[in-house]
mmCIF file of the N, C-alpha and C atoms, coordinates in Angstrom:
data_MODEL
# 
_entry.id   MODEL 
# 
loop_
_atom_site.group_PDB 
_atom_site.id 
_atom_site.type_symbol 
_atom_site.label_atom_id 
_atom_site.label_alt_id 
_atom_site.label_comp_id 
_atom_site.label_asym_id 
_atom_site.label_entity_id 
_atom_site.label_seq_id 
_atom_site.pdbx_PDB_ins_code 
_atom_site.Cartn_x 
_atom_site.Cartn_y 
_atom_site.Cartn_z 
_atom_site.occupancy 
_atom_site.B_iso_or_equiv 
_atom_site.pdbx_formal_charge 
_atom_site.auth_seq_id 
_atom_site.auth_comp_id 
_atom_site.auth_asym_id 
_atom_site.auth_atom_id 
_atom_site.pdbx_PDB_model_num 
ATOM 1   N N  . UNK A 1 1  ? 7.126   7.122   14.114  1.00 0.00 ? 1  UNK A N  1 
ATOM 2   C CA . UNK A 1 1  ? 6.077   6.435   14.849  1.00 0.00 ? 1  UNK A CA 1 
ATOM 3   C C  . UNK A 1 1  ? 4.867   6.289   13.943  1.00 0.00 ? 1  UNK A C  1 
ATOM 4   N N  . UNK A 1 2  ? 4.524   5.136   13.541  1.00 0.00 ? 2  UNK A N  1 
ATOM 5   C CA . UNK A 1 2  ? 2.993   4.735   12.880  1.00 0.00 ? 2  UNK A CA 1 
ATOM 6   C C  . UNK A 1 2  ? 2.000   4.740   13.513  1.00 0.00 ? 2  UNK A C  1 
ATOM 7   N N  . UNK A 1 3  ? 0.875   5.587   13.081  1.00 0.00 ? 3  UNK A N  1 
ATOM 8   C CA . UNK A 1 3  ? -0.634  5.898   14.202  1.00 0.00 ? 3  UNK A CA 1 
ATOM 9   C C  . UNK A 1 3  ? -1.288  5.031   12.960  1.00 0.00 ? 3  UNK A C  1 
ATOM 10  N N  . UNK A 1 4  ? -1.791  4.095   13.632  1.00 0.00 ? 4  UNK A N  1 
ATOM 11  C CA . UNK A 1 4  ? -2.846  3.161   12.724  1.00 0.00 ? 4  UNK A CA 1 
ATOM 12  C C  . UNK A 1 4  ? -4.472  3.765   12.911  1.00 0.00 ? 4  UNK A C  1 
ATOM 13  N N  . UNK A 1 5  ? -5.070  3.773   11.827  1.00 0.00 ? 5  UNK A N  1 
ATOM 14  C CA . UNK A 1 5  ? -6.144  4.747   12.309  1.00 0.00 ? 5  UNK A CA 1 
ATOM 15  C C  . UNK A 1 5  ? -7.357  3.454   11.710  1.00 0.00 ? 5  UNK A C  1 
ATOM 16  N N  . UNK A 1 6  ? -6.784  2.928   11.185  1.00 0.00 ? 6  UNK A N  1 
ATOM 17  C CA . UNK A 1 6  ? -7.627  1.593   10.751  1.00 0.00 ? 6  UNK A CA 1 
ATOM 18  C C  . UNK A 1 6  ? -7.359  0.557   11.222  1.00 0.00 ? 6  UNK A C  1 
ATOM 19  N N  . UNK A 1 7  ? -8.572  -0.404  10.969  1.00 0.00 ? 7  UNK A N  1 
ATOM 20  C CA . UNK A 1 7  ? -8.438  -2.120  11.427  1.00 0.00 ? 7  UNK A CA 1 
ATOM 21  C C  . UNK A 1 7  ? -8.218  -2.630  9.947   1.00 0.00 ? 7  UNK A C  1 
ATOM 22  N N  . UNK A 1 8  ? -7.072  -3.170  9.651   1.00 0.00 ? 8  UNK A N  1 
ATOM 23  C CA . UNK A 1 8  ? -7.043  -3.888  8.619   1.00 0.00 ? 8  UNK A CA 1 
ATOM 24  C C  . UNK A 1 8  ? -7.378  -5.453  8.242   1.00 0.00 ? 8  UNK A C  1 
ATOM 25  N N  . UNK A 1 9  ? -7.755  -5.551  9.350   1.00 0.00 ? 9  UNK A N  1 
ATOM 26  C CA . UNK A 1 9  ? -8.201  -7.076  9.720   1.00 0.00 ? 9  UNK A CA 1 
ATOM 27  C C  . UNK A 1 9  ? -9.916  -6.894  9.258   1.00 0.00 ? 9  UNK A C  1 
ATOM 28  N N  . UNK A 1 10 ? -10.370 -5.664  9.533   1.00 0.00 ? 10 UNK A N  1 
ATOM 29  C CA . UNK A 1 10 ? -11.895 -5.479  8.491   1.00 0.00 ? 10 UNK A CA 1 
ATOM 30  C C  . UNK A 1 10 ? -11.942 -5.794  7.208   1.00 0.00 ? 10 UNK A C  1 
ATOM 31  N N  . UNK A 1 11 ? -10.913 -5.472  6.666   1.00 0.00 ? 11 UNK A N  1 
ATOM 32  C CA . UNK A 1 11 ? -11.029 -5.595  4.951   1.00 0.00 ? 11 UNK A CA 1 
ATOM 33  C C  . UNK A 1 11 ? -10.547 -6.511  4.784   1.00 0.00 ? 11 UNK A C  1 
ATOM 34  N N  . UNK A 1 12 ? -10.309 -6.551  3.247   1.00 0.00 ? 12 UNK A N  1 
ATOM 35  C CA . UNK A 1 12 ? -10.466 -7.879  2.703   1.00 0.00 ? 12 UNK A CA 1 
ATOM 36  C C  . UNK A 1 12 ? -8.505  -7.594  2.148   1.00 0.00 ? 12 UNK A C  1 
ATOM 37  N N  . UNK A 1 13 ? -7.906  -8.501  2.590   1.00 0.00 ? 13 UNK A N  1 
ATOM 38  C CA . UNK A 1 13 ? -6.366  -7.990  2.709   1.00 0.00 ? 13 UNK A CA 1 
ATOM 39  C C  . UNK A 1 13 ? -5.753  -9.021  1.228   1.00 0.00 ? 13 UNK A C  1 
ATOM 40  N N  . UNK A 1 14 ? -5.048  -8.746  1.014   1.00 0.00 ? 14 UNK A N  1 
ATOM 41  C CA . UNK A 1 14 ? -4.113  -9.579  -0.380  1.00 0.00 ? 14 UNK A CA 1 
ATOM 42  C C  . UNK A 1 14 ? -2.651  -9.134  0.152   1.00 0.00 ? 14 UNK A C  1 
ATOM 43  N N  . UNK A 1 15 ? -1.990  -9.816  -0.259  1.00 0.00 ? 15 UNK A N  1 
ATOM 44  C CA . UNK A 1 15 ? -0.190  -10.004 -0.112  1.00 0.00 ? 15 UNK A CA 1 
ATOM 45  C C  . UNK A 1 15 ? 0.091   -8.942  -0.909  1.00 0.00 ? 15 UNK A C  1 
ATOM 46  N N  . UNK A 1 16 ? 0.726   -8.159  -0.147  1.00 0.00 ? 16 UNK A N  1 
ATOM 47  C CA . UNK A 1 16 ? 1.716   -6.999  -0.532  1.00 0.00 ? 16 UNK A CA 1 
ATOM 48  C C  . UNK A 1 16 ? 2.689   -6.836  -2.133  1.00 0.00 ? 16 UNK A C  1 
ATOM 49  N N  . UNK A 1 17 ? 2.766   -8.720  -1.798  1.00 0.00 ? 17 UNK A N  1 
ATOM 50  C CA . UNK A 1 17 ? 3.741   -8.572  -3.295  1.00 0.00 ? 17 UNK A CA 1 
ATOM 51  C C  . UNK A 1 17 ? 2.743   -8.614  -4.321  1.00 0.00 ? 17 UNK A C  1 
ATOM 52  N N  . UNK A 1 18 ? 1.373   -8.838  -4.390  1.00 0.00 ? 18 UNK A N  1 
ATOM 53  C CA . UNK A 1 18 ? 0.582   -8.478  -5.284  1.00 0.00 ? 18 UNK A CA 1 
ATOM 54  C C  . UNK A 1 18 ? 0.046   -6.903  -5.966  1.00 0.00 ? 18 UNK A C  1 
ATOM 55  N N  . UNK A 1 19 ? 0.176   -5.970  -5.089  1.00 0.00 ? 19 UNK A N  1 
ATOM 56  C CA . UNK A 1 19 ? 0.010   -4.777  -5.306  1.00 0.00 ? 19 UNK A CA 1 
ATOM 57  C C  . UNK A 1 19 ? 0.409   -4.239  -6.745  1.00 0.00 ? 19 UNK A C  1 
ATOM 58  N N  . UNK A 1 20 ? 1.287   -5.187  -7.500  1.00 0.00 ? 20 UNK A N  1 
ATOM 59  C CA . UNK A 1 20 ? 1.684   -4.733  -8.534  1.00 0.00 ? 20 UNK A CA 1 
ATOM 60  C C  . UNK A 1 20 ? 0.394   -4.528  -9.753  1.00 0.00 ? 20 UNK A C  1 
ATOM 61  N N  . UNK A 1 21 ? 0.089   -6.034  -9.261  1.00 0.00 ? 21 UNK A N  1 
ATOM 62  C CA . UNK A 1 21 ? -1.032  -6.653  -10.236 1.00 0.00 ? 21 UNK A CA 1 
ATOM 63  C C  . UNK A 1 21 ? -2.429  -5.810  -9.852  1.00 0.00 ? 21 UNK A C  1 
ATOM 64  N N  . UNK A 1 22 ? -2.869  -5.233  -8.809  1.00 0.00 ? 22 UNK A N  1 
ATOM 65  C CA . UNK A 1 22 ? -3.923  -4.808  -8.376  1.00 0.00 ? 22 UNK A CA 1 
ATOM 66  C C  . UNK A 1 22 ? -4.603  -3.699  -9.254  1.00 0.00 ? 22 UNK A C  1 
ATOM 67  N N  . UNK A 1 23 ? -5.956  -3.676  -9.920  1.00 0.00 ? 23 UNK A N  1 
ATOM 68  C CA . UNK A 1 23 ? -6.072  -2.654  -10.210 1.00 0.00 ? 23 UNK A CA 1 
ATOM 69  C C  . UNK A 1 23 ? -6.326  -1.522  -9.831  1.00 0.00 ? 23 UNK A C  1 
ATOM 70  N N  . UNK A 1 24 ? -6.235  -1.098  -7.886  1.00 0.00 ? 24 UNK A N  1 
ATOM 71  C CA . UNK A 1 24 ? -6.123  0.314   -7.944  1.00 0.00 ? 24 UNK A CA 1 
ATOM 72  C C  . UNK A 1 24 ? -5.207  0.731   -8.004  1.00 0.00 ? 24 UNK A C  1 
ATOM 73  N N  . UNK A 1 25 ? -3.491  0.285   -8.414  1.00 0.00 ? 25 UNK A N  1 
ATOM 74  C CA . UNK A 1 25 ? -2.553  0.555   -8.987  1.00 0.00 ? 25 UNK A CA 1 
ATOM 75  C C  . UNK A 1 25 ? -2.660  1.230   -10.071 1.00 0.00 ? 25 UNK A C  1 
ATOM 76  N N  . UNK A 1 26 ? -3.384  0.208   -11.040 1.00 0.00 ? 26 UNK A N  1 
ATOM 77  C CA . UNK A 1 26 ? -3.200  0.783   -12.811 1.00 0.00 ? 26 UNK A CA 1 
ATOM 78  C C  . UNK A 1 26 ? -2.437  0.400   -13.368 1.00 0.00 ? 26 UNK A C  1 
ATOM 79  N N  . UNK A 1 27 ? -2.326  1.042   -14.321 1.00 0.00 ? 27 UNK A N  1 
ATOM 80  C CA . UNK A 1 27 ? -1.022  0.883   -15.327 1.00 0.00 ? 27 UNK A CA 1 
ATOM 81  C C  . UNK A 1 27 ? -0.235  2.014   -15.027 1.00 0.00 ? 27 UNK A C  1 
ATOM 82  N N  . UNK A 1 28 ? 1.410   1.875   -15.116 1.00 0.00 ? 28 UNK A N  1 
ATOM 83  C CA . UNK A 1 28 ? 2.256   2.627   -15.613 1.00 0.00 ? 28 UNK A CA 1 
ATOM 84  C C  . UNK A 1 28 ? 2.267   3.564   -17.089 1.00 0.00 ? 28 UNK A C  1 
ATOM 85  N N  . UNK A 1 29 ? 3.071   4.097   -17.099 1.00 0.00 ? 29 UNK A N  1 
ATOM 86  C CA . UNK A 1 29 ? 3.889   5.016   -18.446 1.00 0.00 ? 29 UNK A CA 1 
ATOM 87  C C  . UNK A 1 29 ? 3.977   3.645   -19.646 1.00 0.00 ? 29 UNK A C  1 
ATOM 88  N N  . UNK A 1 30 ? 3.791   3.702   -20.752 1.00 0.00 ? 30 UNK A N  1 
ATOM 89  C CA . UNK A 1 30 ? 3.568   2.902   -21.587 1.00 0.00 ? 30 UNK A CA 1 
ATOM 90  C C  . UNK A 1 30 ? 3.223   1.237   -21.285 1.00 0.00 ? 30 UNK A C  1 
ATOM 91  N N  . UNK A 1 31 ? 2.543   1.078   -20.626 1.00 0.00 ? 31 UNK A N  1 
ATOM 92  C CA . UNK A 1 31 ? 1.139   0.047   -20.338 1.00 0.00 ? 31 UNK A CA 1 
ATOM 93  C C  . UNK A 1 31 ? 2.473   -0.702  -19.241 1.00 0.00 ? 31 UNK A C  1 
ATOM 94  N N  . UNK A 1 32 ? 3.398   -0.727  -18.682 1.00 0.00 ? 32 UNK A N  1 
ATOM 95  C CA . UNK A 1 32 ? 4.321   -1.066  -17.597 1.00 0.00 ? 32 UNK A CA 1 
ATOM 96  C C  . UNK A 1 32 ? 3.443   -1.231  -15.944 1.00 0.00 ? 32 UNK A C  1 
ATOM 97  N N  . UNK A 1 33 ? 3.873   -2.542  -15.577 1.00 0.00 ? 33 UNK A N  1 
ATOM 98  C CA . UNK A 1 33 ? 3.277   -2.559  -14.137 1.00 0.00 ? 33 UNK A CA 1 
ATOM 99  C C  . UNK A 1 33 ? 4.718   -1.558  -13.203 1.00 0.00 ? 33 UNK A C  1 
ATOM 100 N N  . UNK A 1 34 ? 4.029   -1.155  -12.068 1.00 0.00 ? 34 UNK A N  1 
ATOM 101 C CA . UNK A 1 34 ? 5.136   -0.686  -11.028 1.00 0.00 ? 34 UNK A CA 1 
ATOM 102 C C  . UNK A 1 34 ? 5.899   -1.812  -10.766 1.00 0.00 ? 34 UNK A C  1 
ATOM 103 N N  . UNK A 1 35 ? 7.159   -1.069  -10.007 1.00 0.00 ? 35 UNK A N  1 
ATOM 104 C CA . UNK A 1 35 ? 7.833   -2.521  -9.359  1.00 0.00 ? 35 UNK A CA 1 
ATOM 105 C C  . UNK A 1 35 ? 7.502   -3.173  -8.124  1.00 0.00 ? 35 UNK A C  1 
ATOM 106 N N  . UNK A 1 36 ? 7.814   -4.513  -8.001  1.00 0.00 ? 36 UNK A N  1 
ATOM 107 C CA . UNK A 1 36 ? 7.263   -4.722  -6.624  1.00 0.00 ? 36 UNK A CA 1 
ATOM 108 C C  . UNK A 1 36 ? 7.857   -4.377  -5.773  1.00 0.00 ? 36 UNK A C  1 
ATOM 109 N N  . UNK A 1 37 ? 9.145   -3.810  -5.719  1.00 0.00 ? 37 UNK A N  1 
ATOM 110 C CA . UNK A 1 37 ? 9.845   -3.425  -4.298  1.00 0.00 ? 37 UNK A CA 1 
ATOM 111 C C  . UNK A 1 37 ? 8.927   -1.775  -4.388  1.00 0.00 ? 37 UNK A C  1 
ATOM 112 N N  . UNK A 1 38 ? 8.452   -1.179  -5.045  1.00 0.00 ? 38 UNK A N  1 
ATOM 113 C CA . UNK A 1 38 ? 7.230   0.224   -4.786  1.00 0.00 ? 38 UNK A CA 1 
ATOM 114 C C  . UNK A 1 38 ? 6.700   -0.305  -3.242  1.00 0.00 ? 38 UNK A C  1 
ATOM 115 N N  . UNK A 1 39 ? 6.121   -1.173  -3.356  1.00 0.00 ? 39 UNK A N  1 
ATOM 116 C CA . UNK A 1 39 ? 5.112   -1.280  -2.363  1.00 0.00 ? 39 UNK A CA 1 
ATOM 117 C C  . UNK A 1 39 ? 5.537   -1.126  -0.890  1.00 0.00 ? 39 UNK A C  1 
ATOM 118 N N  . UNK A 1 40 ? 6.732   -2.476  -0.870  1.00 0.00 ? 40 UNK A N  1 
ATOM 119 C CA . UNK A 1 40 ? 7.199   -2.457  0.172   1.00 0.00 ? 40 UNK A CA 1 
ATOM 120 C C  . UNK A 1 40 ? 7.954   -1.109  0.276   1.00 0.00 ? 40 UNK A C  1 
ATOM 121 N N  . UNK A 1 41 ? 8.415   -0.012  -0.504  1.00 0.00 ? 41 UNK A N  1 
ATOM 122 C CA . UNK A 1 41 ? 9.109   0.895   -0.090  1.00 0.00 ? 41 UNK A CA 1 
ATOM 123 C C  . UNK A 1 41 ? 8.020   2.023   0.804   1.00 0.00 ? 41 UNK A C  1 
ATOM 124 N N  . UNK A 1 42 ? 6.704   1.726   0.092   1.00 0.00 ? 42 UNK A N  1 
ATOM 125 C CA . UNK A 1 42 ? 5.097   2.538   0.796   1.00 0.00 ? 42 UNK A CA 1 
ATOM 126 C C  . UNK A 1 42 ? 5.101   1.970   2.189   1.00 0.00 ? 42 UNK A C  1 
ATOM 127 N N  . UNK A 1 43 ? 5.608   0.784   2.437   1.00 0.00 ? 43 UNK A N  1 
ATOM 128 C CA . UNK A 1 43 ? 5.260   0.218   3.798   1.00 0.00 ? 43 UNK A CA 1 
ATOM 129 C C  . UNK A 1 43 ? 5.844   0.266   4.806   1.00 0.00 ? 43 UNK A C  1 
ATOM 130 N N  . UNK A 1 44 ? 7.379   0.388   4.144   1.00 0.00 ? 44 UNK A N  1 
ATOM 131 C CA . UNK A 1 44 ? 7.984   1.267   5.533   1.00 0.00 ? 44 UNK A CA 1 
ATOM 132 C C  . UNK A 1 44 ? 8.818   2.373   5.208   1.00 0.00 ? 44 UNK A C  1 
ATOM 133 N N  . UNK A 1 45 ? 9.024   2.337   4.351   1.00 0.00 ? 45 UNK A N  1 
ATOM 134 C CA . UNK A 1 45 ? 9.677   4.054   4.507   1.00 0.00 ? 45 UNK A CA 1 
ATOM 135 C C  . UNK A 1 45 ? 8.771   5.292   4.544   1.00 0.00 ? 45 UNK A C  1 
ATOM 136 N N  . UNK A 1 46 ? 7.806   4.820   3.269   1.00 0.00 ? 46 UNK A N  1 
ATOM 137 C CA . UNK A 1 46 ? 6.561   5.653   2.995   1.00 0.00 ? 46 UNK A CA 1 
ATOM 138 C C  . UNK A 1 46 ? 7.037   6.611   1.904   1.00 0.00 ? 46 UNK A C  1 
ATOM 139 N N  . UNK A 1 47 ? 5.990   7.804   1.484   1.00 0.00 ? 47 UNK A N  1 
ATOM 140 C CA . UNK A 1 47 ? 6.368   8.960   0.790   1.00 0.00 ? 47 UNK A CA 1 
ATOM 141 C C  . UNK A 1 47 ? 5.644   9.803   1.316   1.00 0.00 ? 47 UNK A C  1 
ATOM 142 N N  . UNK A 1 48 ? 6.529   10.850  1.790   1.00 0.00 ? 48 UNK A N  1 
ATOM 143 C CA . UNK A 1 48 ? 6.028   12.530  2.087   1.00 0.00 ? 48 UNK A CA 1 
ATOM 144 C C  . UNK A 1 48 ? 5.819   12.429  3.732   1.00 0.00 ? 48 UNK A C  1 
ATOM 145 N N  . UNK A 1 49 ? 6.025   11.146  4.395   1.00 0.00 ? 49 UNK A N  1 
ATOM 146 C CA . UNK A 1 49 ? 5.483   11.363  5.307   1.00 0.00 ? 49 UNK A CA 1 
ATOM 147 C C  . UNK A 1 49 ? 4.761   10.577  5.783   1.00 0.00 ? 49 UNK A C  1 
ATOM 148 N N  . UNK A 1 50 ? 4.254   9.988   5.074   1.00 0.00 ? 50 UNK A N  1 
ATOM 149 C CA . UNK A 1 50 ? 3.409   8.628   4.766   1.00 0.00 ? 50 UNK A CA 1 
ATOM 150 C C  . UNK A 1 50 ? 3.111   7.539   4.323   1.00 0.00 ? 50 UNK A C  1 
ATOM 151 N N  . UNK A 1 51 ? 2.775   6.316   5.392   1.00 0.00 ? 51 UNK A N  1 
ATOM 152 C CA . UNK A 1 51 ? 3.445   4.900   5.245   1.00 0.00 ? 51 UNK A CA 1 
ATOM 153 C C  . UNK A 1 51 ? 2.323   4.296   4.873   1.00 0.00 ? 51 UNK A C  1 
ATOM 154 N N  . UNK A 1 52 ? 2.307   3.539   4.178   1.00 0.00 ? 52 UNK A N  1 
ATOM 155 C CA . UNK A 1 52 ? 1.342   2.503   3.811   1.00 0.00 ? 52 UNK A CA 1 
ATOM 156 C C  . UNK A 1 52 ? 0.885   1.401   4.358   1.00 0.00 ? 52 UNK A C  1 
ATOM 157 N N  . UNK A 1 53 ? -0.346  1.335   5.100   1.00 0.00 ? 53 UNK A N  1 
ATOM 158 C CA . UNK A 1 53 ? -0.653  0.188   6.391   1.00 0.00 ? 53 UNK A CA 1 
ATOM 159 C C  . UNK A 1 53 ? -0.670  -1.192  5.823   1.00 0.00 ? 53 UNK A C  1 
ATOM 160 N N  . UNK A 1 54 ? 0.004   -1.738  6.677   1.00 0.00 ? 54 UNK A N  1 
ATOM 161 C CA . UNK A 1 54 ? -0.064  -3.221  6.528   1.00 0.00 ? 54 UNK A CA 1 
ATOM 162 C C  . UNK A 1 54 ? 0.206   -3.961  7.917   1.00 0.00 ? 54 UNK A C  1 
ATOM 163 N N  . UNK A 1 55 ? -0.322  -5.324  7.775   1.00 0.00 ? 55 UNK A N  1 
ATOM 164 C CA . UNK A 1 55 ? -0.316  -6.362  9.001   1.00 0.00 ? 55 UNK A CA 1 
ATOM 165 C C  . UNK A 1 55 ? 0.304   -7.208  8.720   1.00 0.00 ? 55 UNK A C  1 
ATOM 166 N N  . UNK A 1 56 ? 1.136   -8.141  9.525   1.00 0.00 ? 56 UNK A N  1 
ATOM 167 C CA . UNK A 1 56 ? 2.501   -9.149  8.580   1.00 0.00 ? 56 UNK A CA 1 
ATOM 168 C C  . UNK A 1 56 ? 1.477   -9.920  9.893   1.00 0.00 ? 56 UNK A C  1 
ATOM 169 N N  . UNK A 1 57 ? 1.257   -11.566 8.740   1.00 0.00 ? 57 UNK A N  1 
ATOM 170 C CA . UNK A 1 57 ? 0.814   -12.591 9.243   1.00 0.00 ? 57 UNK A CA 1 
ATOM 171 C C  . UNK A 1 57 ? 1.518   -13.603 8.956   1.00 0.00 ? 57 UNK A C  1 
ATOM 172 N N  . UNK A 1 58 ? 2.326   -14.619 9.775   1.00 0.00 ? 58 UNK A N  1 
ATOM 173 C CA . UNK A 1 58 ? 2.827   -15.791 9.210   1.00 0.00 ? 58 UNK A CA 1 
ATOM 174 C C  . UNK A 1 58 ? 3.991   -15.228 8.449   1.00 0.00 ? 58 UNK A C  1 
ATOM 175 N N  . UNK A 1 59 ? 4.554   -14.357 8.508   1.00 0.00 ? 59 UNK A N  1 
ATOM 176 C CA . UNK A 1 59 ? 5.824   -13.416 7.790   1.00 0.00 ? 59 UNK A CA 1 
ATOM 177 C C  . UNK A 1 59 ? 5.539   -13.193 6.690   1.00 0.00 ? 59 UNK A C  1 
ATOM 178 N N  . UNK A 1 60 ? 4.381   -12.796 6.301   1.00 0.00 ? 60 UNK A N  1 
ATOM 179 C CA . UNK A 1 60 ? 3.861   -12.379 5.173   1.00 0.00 ? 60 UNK A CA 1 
ATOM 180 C C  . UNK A 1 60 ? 3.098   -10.812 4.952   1.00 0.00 ? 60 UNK A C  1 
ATOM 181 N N  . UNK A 1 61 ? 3.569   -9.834  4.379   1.00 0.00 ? 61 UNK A N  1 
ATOM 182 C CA . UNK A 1 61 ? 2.765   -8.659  4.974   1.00 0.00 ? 61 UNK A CA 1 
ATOM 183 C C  . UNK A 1 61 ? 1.461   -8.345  3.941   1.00 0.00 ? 61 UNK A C  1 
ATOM 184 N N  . UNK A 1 62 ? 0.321   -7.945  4.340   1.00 0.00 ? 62 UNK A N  1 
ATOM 185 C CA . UNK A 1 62 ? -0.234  -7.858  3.289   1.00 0.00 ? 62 UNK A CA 1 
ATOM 186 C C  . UNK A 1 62 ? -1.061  -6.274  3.483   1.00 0.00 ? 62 UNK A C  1 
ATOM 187 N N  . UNK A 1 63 ? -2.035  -5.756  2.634   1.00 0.00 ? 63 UNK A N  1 
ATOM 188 C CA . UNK A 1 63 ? -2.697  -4.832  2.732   1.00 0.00 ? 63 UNK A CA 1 
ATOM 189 C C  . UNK A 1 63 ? -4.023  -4.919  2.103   1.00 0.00 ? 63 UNK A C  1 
ATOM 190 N N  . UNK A 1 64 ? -4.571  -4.202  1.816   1.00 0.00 ? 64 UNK A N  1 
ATOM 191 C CA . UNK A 1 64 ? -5.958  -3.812  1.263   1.00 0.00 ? 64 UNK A CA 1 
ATOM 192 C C  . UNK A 1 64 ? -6.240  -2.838  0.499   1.00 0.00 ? 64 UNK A C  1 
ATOM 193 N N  . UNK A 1 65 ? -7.194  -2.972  -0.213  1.00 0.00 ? 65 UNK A N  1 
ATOM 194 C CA . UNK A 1 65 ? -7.258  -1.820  -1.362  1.00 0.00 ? 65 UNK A CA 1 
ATOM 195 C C  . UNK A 1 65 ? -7.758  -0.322  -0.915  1.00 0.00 ? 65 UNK A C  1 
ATOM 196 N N  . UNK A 1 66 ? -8.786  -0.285  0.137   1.00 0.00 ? 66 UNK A N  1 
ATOM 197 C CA . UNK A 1 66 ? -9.056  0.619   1.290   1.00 0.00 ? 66 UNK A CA 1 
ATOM 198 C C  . UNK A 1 66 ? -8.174  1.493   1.839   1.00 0.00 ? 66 UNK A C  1 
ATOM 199 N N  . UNK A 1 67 ? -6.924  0.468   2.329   1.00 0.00 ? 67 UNK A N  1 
ATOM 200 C CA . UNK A 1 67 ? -5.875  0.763   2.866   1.00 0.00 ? 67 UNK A CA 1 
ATOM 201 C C  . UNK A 1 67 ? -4.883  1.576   1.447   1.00 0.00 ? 67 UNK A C  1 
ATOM 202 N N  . UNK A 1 68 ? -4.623  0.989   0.579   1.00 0.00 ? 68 UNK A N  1 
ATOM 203 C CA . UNK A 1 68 ? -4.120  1.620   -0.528  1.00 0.00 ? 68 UNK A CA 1 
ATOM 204 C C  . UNK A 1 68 ? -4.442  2.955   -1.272  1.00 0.00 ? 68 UNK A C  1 
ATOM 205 N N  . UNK A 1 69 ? -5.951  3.188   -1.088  1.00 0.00 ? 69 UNK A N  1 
ATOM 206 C CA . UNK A 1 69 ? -6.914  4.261   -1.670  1.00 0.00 ? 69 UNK A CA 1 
ATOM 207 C C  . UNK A 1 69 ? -6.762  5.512   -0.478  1.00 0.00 ? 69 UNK A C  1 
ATOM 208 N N  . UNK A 1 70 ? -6.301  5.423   1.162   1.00 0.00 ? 70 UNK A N  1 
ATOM 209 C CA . UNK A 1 70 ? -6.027  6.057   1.651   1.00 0.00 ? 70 UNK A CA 1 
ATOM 210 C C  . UNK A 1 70 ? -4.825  6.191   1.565   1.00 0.00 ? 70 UNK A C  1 
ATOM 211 N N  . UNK A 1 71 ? -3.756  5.465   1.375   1.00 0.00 ? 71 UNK A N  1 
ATOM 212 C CA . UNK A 1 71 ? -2.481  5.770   1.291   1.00 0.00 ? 71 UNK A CA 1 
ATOM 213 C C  . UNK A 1 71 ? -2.086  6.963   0.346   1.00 0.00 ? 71 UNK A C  1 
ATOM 214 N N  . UNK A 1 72 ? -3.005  6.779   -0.878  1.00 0.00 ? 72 UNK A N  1 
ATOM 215 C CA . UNK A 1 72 ? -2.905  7.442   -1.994  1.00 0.00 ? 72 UNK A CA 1 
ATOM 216 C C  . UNK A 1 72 ? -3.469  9.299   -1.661  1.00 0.00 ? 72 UNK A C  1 
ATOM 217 N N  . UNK A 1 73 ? -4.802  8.652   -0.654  1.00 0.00 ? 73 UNK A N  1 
ATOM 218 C CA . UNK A 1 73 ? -5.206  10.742  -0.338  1.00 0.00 ? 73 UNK A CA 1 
ATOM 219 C C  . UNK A 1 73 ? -4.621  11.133  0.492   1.00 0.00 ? 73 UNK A C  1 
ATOM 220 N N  . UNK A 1 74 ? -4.183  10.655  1.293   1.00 0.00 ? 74 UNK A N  1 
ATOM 221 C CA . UNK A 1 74 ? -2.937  11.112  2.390   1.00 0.00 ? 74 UNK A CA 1 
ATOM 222 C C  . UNK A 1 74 ? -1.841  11.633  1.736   1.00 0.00 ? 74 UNK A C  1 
ATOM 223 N N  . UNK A 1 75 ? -0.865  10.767  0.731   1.00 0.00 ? 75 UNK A N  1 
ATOM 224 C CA . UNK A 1 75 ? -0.264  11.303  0.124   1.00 0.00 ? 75 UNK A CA 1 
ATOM 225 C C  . UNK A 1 75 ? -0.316  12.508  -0.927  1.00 0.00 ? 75 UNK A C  1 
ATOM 226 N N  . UNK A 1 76 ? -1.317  12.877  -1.532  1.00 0.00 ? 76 UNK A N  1 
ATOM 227 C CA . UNK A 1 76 ? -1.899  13.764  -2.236  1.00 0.00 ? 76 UNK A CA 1 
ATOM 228 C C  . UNK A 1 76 ? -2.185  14.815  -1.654  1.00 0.00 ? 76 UNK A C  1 
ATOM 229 N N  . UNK A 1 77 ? -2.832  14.559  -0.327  1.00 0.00 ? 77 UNK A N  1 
ATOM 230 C CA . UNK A 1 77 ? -2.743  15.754  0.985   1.00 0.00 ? 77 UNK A CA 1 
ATOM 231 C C  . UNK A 1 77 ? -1.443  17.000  1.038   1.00 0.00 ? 77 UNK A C  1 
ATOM 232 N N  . UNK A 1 78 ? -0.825  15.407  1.200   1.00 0.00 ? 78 UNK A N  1 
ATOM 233 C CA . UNK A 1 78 ? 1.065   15.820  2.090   1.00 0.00 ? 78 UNK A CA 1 
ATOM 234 C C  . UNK A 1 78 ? 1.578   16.614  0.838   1.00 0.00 ? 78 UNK A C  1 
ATOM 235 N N  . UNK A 1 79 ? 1.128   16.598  -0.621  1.00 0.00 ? 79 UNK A N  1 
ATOM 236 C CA . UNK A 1 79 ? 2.239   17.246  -1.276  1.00 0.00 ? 79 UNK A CA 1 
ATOM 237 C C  . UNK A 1 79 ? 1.163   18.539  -1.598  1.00 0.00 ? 79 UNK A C  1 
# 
């Protein structure tokens, strides 16, 4: 069950399949972007416990960097 604790419709949202390119991603292990199926695996399977919020508009899902920067202390929490 997903408890949304945010409005993601506040922030400023970008397409999911961009997350690669984003810089609160970063860089990988020798200057390598992540893959793009990472993201979507944050969005619904999650890690540790924890899913990565997103809103699908027009069959498109997207997120926010807000949303990403909590995904990240949540997860850091959980381990």
């Amino acid at each position: 069950e997903r408890k949304v604790t945010n409005d993601l419709t506040e922030e400023e949202p970008f397409l999911l399949k961009d997350l690669p390119k984003s810089p609160v991603v970063g860089p990988r292990r020798k200057g390598g972007r992540m893959h793009i199926r990472t993201g979507f695996n944050w969005a619904t399977k999650g890690v540790c416990g924890v899913v990565l919020e997103t809103v699908v508009q027009g069959g498109m899902r997207y997120t926010s960097v807000p949303a990403v920067r909590r995904f990240f202390a949540a997860v850091t929490a959980a381990k």
